[in-house]
C-alpha positions as CSV (number, residue, x, y, z in Angstrom):
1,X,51.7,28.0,75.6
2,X,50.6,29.7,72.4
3,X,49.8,33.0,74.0
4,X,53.5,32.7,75.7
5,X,55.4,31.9,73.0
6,X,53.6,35.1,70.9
7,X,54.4,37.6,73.5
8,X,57.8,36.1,74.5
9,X,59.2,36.2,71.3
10,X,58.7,40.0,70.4
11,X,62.2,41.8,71.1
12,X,62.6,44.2,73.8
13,X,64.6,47.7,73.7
14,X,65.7,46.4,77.5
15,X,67.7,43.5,75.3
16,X,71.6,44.0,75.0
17,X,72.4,43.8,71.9
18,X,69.0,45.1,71.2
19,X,69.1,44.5,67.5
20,X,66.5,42.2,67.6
21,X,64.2,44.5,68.1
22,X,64.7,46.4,64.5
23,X,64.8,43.3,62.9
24,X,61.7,42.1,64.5
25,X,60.2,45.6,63.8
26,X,61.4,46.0,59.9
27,X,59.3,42.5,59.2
28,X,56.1,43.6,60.6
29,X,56.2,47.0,58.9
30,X,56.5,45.9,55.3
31,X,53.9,42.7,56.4
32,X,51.7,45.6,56.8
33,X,52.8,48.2,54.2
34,X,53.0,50.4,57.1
35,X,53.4,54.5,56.1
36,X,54.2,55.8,59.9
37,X,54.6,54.9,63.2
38,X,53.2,56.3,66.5
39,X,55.8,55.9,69.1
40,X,54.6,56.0,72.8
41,X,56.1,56.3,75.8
42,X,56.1,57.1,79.9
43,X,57.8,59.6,80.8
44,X,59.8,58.0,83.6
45,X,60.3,55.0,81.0
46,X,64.2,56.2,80.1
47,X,64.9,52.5,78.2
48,X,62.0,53.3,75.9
49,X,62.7,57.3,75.6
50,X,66.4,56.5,74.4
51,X,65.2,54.1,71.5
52,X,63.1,57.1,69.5
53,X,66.1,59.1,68.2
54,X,67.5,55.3,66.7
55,X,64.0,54.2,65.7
56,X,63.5,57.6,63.5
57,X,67.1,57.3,62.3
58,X,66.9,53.5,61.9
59,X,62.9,52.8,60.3
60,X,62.7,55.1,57.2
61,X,59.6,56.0,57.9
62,X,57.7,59.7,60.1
63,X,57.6,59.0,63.0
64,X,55.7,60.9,66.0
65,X,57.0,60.3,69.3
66,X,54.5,60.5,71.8
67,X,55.4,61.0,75.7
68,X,52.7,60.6,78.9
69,X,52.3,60.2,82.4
70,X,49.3,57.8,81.8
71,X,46.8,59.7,84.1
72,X,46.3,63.5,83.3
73,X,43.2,64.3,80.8
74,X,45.7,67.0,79.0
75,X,48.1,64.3,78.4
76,X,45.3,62.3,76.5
77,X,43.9,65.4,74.6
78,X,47.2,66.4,73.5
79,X,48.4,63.0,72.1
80,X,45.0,62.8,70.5
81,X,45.5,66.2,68.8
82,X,49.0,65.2,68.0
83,X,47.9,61.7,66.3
84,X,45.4,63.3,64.2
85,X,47.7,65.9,63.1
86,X,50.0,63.0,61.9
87,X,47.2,61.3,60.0
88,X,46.7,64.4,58.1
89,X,50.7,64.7,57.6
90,X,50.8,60.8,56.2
91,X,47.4,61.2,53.8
């Protein structure tokens, strides 16, 4: 029951009024003094892909959206190249 109740109550962008989600997300980032965030997503996910452009305008924070297929090596070596680039940007 624990384990359900942790995952169950995180907000999803699939919610209407999805709101929930921000509010969620804005407590966890200053629990952890968060200074970016790493934004992945499918490429056939369309819910998830339409929530970047509000979660950059909406967190205060850089932000590197990240898009994959979840199979092709060159997906995986360009998203690691990417997220090291944007550890370099935040230090």
């Amino acid at each position: 029951m624990e384990l359900a109740e942790a995952y169950f109550s995180i907000p999803d962008a699939s919610r209407r009024p999805n709101s929930e989600l921000y509010e969620w997300l804005k407590v966890k980032l200053m629990e952890t003094g968060a200074r970016g965030v790493v934004f992945h997503h499918y490429v056939w996910c369309d819910a998830w892909r339409a929530e970047l452009a509000r979660l950059k305008e909406w967190v205060g924070l850089p932000v590197l959206g990240l898009d994959s297929d979840g199979h092709s090596e060159t997906s995986l070596a360009r998203s690691q190249n990417r997220i090291r680039a944007f550890l370099e940007m935040l230090q």
